[in-house]
C-alpha positions as CSV (number, residue, x, y, z in Angstrom):
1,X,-115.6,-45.5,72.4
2,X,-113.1,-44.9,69.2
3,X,-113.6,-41.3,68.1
4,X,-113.6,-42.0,64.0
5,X,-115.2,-39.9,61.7
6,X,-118.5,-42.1,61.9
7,X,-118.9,-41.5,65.5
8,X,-118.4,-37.8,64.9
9,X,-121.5,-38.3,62.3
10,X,-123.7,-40.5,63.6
11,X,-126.8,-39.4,63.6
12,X,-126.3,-38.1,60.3
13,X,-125.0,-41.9,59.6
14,X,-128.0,-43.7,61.1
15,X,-130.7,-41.4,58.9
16,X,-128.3,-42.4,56.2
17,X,-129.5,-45.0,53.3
18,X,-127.3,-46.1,50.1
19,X,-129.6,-46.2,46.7
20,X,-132.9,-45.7,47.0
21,X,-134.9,-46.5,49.6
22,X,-135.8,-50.4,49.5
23,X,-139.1,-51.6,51.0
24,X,-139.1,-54.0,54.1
25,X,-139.2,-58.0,52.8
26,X,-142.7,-58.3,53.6
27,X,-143.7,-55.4,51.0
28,X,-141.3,-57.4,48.1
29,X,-143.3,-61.1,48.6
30,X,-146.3,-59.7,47.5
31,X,-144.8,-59.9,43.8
32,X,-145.6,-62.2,41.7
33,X,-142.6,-64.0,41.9
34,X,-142.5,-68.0,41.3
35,X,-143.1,-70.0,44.1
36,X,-140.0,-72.0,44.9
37,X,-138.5,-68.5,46.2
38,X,-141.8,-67.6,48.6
39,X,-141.4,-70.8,50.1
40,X,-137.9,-70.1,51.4
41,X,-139.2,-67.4,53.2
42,X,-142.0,-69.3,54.8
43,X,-141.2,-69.5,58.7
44,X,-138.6,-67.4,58.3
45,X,-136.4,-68.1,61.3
46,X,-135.3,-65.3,63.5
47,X,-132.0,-66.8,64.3
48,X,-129.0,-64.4,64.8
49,X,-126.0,-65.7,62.8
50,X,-123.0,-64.3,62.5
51,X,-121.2,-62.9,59.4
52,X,-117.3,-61.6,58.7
53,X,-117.4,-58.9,56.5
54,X,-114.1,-58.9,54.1
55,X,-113.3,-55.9,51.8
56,X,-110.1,-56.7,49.7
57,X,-108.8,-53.3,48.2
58,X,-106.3,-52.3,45.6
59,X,-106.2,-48.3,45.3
60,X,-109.4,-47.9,45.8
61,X,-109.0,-44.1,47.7
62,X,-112.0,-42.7,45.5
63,X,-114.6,-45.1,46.7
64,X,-113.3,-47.5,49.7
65,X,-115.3,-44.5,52.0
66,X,-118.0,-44.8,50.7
67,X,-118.3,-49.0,50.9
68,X,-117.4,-48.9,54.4
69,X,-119.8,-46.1,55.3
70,X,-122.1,-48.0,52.5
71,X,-121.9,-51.3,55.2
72,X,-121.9,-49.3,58.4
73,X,-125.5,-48.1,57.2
74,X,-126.9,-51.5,56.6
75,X,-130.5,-52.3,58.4
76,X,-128.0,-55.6,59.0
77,X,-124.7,-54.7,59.8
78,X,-121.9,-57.7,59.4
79,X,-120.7,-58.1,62.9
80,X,-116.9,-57.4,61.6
81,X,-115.7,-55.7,58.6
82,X,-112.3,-56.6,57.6
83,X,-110.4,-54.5,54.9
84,X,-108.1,-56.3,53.4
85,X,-105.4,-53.6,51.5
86,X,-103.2,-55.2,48.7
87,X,-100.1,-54.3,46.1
88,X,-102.2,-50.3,47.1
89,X,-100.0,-47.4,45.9
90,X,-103.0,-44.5,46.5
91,X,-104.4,-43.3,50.2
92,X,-106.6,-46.1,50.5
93,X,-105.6,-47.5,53.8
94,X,-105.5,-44.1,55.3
95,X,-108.5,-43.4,54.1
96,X,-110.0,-46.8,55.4
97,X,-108.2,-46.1,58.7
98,X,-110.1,-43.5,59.8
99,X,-113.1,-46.0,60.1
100,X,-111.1,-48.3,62.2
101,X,-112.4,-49.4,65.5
102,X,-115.8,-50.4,67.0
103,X,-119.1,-48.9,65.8
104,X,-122.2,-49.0,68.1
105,X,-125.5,-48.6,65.8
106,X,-129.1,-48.2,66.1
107,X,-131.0,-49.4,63.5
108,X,-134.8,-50.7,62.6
109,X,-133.7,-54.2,63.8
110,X,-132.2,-52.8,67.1
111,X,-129.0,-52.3,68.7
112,X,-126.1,-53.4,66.5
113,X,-122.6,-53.9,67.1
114,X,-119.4,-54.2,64.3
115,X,-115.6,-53.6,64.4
116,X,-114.0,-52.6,61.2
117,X,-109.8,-53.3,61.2
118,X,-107.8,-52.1,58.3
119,X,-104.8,-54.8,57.2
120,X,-102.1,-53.5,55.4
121,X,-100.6,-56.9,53.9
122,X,-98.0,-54.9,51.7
123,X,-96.9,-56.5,48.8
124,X,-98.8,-59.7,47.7
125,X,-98.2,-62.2,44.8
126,X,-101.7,-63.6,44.9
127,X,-103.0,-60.2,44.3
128,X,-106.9,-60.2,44.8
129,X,-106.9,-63.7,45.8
130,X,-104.5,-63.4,48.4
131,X,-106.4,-60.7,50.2
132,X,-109.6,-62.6,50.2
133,X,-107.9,-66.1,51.5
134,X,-106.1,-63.6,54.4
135,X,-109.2,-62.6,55.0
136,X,-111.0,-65.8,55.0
137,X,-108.7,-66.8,57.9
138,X,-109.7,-64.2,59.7
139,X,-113.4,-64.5,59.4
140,X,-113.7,-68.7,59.1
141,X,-115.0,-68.8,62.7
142,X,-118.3,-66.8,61.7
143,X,-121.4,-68.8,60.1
144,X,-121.2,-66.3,56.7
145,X,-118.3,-64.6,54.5
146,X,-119.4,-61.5,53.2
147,X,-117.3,-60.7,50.2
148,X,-117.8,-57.1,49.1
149,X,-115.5,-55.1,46.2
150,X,-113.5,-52.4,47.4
151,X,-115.9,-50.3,44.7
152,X,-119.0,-51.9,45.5
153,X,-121.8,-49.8,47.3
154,X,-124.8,-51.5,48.0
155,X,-128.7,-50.3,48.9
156,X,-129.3,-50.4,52.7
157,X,-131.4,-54.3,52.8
158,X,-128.8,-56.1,50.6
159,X,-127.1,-57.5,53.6
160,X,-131.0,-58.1,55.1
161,X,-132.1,-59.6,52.6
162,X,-129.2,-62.5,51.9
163,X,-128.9,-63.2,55.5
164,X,-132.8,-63.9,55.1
165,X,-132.7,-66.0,52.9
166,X,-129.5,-68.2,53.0
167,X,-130.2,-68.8,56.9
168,X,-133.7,-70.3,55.5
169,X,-132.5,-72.4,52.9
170,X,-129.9,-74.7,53.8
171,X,-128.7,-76.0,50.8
172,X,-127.8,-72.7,50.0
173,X,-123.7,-72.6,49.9
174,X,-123.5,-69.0,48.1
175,X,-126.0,-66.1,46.9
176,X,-125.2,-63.2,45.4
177,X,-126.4,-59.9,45.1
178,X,-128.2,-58.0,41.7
179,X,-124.9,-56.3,40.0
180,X,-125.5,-52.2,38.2
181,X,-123.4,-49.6,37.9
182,X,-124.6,-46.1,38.7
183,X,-125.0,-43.9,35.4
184,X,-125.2,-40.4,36.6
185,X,-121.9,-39.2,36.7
186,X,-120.6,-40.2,33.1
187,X,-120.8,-37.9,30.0
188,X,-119.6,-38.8,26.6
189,X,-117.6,-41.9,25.7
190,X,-117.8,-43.2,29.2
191,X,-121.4,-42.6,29.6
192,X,-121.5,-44.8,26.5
193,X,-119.7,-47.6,27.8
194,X,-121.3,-47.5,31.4
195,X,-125.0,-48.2,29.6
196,X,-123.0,-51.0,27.8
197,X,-122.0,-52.4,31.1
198,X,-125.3,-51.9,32.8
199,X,-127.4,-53.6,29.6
200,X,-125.0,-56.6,29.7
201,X,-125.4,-56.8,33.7
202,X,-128.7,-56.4,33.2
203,X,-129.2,-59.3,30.5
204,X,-126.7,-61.7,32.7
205,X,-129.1,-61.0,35.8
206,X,-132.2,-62.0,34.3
207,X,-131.0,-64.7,32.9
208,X,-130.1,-66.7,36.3
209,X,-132.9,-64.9,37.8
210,X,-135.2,-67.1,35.3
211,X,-132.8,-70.2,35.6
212,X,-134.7,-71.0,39.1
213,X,-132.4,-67.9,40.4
214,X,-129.5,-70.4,40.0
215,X,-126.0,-68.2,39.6
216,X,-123.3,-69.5,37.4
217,X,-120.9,-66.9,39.0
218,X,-121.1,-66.0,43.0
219,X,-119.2,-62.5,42.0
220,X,-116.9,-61.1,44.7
221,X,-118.6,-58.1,43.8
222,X,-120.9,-58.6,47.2
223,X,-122.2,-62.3,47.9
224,X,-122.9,-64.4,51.1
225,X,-121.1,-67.5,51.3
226,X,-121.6,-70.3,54.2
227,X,-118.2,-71.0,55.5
228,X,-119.3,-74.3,56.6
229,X,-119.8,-74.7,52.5
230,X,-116.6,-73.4,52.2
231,X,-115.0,-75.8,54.4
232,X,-116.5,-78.3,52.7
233,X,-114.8,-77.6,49.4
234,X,-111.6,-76.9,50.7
235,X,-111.6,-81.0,51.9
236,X,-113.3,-82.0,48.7
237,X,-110.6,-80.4,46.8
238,X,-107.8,-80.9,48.6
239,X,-107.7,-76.8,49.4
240,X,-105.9,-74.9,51.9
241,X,-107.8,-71.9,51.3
242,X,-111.3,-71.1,49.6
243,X,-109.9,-69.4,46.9
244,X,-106.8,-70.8,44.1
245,X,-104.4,-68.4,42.6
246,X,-104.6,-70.6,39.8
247,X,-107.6,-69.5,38.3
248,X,-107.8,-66.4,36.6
249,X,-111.8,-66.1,37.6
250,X,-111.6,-67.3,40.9
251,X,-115.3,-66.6,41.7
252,X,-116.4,-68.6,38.8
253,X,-113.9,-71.6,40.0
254,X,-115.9,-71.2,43.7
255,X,-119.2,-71.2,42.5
256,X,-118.1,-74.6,40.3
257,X,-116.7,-75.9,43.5
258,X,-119.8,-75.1,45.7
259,X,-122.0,-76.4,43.3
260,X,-120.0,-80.0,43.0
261,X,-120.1,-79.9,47.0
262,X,-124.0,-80.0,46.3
263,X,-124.6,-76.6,47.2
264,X,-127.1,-74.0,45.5
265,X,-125.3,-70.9,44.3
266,X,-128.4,-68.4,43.8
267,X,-129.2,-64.5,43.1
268,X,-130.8,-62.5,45.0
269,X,-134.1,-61.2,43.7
270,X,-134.0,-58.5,46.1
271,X,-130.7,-57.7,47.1
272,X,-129.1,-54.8,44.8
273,X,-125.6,-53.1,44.7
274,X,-123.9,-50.9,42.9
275,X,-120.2,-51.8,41.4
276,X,-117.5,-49.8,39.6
277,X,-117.5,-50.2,36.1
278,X,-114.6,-49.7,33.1
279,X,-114.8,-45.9,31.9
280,X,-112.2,-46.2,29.5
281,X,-111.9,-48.7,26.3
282,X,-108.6,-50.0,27.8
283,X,-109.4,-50.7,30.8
284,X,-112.9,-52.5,29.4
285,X,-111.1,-54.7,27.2
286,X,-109.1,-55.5,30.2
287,X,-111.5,-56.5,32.2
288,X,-114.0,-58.5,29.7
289,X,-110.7,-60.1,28.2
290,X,-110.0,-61.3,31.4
291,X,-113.1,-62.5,32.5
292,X,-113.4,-64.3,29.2
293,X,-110.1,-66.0,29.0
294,X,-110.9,-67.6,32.6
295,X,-114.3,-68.5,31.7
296,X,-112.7,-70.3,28.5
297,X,-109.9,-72.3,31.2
298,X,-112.9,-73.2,32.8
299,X,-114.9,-74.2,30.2
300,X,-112.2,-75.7,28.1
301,X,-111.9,-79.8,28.1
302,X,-108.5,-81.3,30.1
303,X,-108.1,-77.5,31.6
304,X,-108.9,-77.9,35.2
305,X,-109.4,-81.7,36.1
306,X,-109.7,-80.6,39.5
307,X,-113.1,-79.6,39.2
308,X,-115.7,-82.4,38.6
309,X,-118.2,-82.2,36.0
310,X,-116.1,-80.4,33.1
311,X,-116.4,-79.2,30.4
312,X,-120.2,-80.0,31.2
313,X,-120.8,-78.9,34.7
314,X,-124.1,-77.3,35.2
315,X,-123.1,-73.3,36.2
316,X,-120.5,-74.0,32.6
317,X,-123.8,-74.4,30.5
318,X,-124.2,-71.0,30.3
319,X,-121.1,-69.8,29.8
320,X,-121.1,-72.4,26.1
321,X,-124.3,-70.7,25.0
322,X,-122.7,-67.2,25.6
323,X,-119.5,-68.2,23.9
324,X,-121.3,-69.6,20.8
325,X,-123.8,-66.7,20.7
326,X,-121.1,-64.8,20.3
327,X,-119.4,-66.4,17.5
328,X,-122.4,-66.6,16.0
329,X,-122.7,-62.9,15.8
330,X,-119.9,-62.6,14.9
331,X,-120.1,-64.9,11.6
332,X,-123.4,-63.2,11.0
333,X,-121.9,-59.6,11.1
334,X,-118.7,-60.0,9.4
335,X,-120.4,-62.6,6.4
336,X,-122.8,-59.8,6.1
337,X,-120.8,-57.5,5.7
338,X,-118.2,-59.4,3.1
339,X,-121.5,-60.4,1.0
340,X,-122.9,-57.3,0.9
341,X,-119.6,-55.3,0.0
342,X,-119.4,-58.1,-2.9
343,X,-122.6,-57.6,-4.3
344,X,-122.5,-54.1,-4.9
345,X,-119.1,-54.6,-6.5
346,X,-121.3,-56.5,-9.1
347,X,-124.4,-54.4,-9.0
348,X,-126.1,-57.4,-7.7
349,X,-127.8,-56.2,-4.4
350,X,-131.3,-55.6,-4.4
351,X,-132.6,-54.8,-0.4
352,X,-135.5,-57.2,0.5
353,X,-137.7,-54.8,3.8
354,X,-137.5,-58.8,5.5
355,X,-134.4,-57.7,6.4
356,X,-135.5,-54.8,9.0
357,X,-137.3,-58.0,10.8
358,X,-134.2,-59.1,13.1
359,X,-133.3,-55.3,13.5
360,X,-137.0,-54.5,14.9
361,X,-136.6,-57.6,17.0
362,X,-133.4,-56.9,18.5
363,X,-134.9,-53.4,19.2
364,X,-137.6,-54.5,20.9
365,X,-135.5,-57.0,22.8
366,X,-132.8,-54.2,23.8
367,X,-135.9,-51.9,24.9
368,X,-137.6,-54.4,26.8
369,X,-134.2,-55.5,29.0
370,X,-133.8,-51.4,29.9
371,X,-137.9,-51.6,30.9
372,X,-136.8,-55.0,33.0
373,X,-134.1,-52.3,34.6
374,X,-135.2,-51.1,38.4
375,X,-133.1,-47.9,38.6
376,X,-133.4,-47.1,34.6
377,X,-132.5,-44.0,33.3
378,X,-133.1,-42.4,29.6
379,X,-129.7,-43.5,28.9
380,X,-130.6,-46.9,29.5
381,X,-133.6,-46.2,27.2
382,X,-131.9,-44.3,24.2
383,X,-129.4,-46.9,24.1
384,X,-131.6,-50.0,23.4
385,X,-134.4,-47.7,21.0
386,X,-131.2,-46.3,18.4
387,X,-129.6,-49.2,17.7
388,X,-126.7,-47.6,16.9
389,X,-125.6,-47.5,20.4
390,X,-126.3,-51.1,21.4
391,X,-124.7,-52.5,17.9
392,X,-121.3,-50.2,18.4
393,X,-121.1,-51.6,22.2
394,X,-121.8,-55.2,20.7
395,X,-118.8,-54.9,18.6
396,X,-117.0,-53.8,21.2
397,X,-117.7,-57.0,23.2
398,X,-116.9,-59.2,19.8
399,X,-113.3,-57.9,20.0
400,X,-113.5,-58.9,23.6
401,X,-114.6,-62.5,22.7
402,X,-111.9,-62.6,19.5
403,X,-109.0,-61.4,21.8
404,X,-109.6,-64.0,24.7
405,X,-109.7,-66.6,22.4
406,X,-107.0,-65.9,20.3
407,X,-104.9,-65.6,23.7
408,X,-106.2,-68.9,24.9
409,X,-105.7,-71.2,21.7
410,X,-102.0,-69.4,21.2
411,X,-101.3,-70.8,24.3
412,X,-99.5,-67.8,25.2
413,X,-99.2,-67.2,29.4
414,X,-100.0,-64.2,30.0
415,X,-101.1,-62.1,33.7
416,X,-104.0,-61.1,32.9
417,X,-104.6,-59.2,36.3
418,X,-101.2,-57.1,35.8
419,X,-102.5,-56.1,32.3
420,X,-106.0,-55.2,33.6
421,X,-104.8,-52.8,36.4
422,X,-102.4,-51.6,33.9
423,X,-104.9,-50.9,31.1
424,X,-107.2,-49.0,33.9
425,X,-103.9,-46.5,35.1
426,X,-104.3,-45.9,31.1
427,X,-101.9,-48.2,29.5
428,X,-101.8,-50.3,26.4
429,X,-103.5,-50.3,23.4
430,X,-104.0,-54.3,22.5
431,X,-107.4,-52.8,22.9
432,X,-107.3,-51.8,19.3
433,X,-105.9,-54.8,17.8
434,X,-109.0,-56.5,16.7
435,X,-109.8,-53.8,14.4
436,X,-106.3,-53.2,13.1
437,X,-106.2,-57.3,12.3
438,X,-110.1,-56.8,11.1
439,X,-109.4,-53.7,8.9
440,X,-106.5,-55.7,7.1
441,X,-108.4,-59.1,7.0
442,X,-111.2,-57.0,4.8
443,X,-108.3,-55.7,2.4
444,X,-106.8,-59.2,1.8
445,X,-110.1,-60.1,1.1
446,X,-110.8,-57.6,-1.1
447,X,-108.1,-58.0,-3.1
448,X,-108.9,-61.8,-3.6
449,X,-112.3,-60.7,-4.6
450,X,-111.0,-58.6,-7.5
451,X,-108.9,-61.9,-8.3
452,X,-111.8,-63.9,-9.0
453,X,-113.8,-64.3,-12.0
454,X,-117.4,-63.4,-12.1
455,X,-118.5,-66.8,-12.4
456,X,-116.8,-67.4,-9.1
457,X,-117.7,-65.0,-7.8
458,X,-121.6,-65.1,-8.4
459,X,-120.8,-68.5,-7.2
460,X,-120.1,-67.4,-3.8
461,X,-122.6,-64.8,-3.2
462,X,-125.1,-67.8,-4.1
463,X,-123.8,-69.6,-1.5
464,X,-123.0,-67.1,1.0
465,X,-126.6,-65.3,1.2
466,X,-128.2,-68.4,2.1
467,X,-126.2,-69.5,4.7
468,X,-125.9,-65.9,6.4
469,X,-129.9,-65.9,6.0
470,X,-130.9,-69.6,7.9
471,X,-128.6,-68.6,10.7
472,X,-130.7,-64.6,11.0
473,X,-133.9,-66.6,10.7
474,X,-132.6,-68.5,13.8
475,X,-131.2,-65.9,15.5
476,X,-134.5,-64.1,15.2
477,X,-136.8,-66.7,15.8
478,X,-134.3,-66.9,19.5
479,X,-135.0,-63.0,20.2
480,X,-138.6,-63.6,19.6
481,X,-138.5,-66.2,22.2
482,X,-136.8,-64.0,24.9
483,X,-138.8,-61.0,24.1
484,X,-142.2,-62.9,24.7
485,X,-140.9,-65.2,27.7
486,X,-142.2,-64.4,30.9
487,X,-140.2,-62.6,33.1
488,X,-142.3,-63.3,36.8
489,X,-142.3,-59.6,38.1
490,X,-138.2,-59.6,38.3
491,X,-136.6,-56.4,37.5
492,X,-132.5,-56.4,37.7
């Protein structure tokens, strides 16, 4: 047997767990979640399938350790791991090396074997998407793909627990795991943003959870996929390779494509796992920019013909009723904020206590996703109860929204993936365009207002207040509906 540094600690290894300690599956039924997921489990099978684990890495030195070592201490180890090291210009392949070779372990479900090879593949044009199509090839043979981020640590049943339930379910083609970050070791700004990230992971989890635990995105970050599914929509779309190069969210484009196939793409109730998140304001914008702008391509009408059902295919739904959510806050904040700068110009604003109704209600909304939390901290809980927080970190995500659109509709190409890895190394500061363009769209504006007459202006204020009011009374009337929904024991 290999001496590697996990031989050299294995007992320590085999005591080990990632997260806190998750209950066996038997423990979890007993929730009171809906029916139509206890019935996969009924008659479970015991059938040993096989699953290829791939890892693709770009410098990931500070945490690719740990999501090998985060695998090797799975009550289900994948029967190969495959790291998959890309464009890297840190230590992560000799950091990955040392885990190279085969790994006998004991754990509650027996004797387990796995083999974890390191791949070097230099330079690559396809960046992330090339890594994961090498390591497709490598792993096509096995009944499962494991896709797992190079910063992605999961609790010690994830692997358990998907294996479970996709082997039970045929018409499963993908399921993906429950998404947090860990919030312990941030402080200041990037504690801020981190409780950002985890209350918008956590509000995108519940919401497929209670969409029959249907995922619109399968992300890379750790899901199962069947590679018989796979194969299928490589033939239905005339593929090569699971994953295009074209796309620039090519886990949204799979989970499209698995869907069409007439698959199921579902989340995991049980199955949790801990990503990296953005730290810095650059590299966030990056990332959320990104995301956004391939969601758009997606979503967008004549885009990609290649993928049946556009612009109305059923994972897309969601993705319209984010995008116009969004530009509904939007309008509501920056209206709001036009009409009330405008009517104190005049002396003409008088405050009406109606208007604490949509603030309580988003309160209670925000504090009852961090309660919905399983590993919630105060952070999680201060954030949602000031207000301040949450509304600072939703502005943030409206620049987000303004910037991938305004990149989309000028047409302008752009890599996308370049400029995220670039904004994370500290680079860039488009970041802070929206608000320079925002700061001098309110001085125009204010200068036009001092143009007017009063007549006019009186005219528009009578017009405006309205308007920005029906659409609050909506939006309320919406957070009253998610607040008082029921939620079937899930916590994300």
């Amino acid at each position: 047997m290999t001496d590697t540094p996990y031989r050299r600690n294995e007992i320590a290894l085999r005591s080990a767990t990632v997260g806190p300690v998750t209950p066996p599956l038997e423990d979890l039924l007993s929730h009171a979640f809906p029916a139509d997921f206890d019935s996969v489990f009924e008659g479970s099978s015991t059938q040993r399938s096989t699953i290829g684990c791939i890892i693709p890495a770009y410098n990931e030195e500070e945490s690719i350790a740990q999501v090998i070592e985060g695998l090797l201490t799975q009550t289900r180890i994948p029967d190969v791991i495959h790291v998959v090291v890309n464009n890297t210009s840190d230590q992560t392949v000799a950091l990955a090396s040392q885990y190279a070779g085969p790994h006998e372990i004991t754990t509650e479900l027996g004797e387990q074997f796995t083999e974890v090879f390191v791949h070097d593949i230099g330079k690559n044009p396809d960046k992330k998407v090339g890594a994961l199509n090498y390591g497709y090839s490598l792993v096509e043979g096995y009944d499962y793909l494991l896709g797992v981020d190079g910063d992605t640590i999961a609790e010690a049943r994830a692997v358990e627990y998907l294996e479970t339930e996709i082997i039970n379910d045929s018409r499963i083609g993908g399921i993906s795991a429950i998404y947090s970050i860990d919030n312990k070791p941030f402080k200041g700004l990037a504690s801020f943003l981190i409780s950002g990230q985890r209350s918008q992971f956590a509000a995108f989890n519940l919401q497929n959870l209670l969409r029959g635990r249907n995922m619109a995105v399968l992300g890379g970050q750790f899901s199962i996929f069947s590679t018989h599914a796979l194969r299928e929509v490589m033939e239905q779309n005339h593929q090569t390779t699971p994953w295009v190069k074209d796309s620039e969210v090519e886990d949204s484009l799979l989970s499209l494509q698995i869907k069409s196939a007439g698959y199921l793409t579902k989340i995991s109730p049980f199955a949790r796992a801990d990503v990296g998140g953005m730290t810095t304001l650059s590299g966030l914008d990056a990332q959320q920019v990104k995301w956004t702008y391939g969601a758009i391509e997606l979503m967008w009408p004549g885009q990609r013909g290649d993928t049946k059902g556009q612009p109305l295919h059923p994972n897309l739904r969601i993705r319209w009723f984010e995008n116009f959510g969004m530009l509904t806050n939007l309008f509501v904040r920056i209206a709001f904020l036009l009409l009330l700068a405008g009517s104190l110009s005049l002396n003409a604003f008088v405050f009406s206590p109606w208007w604490l109704i949509p603030i309580g209600m988003a309160v209670l909304l925000n504090l009852r996703m961090a309660l919905t939390m399983q590993s919630r901290t105060r952070k999680d809980v201060l954030f949602a109860v000031l207000i301040v927080p949450a509304e600072i970190y939703m502005w943030i995500r409206l620049s987000h929204f303004a910037r991938a659109w305004t990149r989309f509709l000028s047409k302008k190409k752009v890599d996308n993936w370049a400029m995220q890895a670039k904004a994370e190394k500290g680079g860039g500061f488009g970041h802070w365009t929206p608000a320079i363009v925002t700061l001098a769209v309110l001085v125009a504006v204010a200068v036009i207002w001092m143009m007017l007459g009063p007549v006019v202006q009186s005219s528009i204020l009578w017009v405006g207040w309205p308007i920005v009011g029906v659409v609050t009374v909506l939006q309320t009337l919406m957070m009253f509906t998610k607040l008082f929904r029921r939620q079937h024991g899930y916590k994300v």
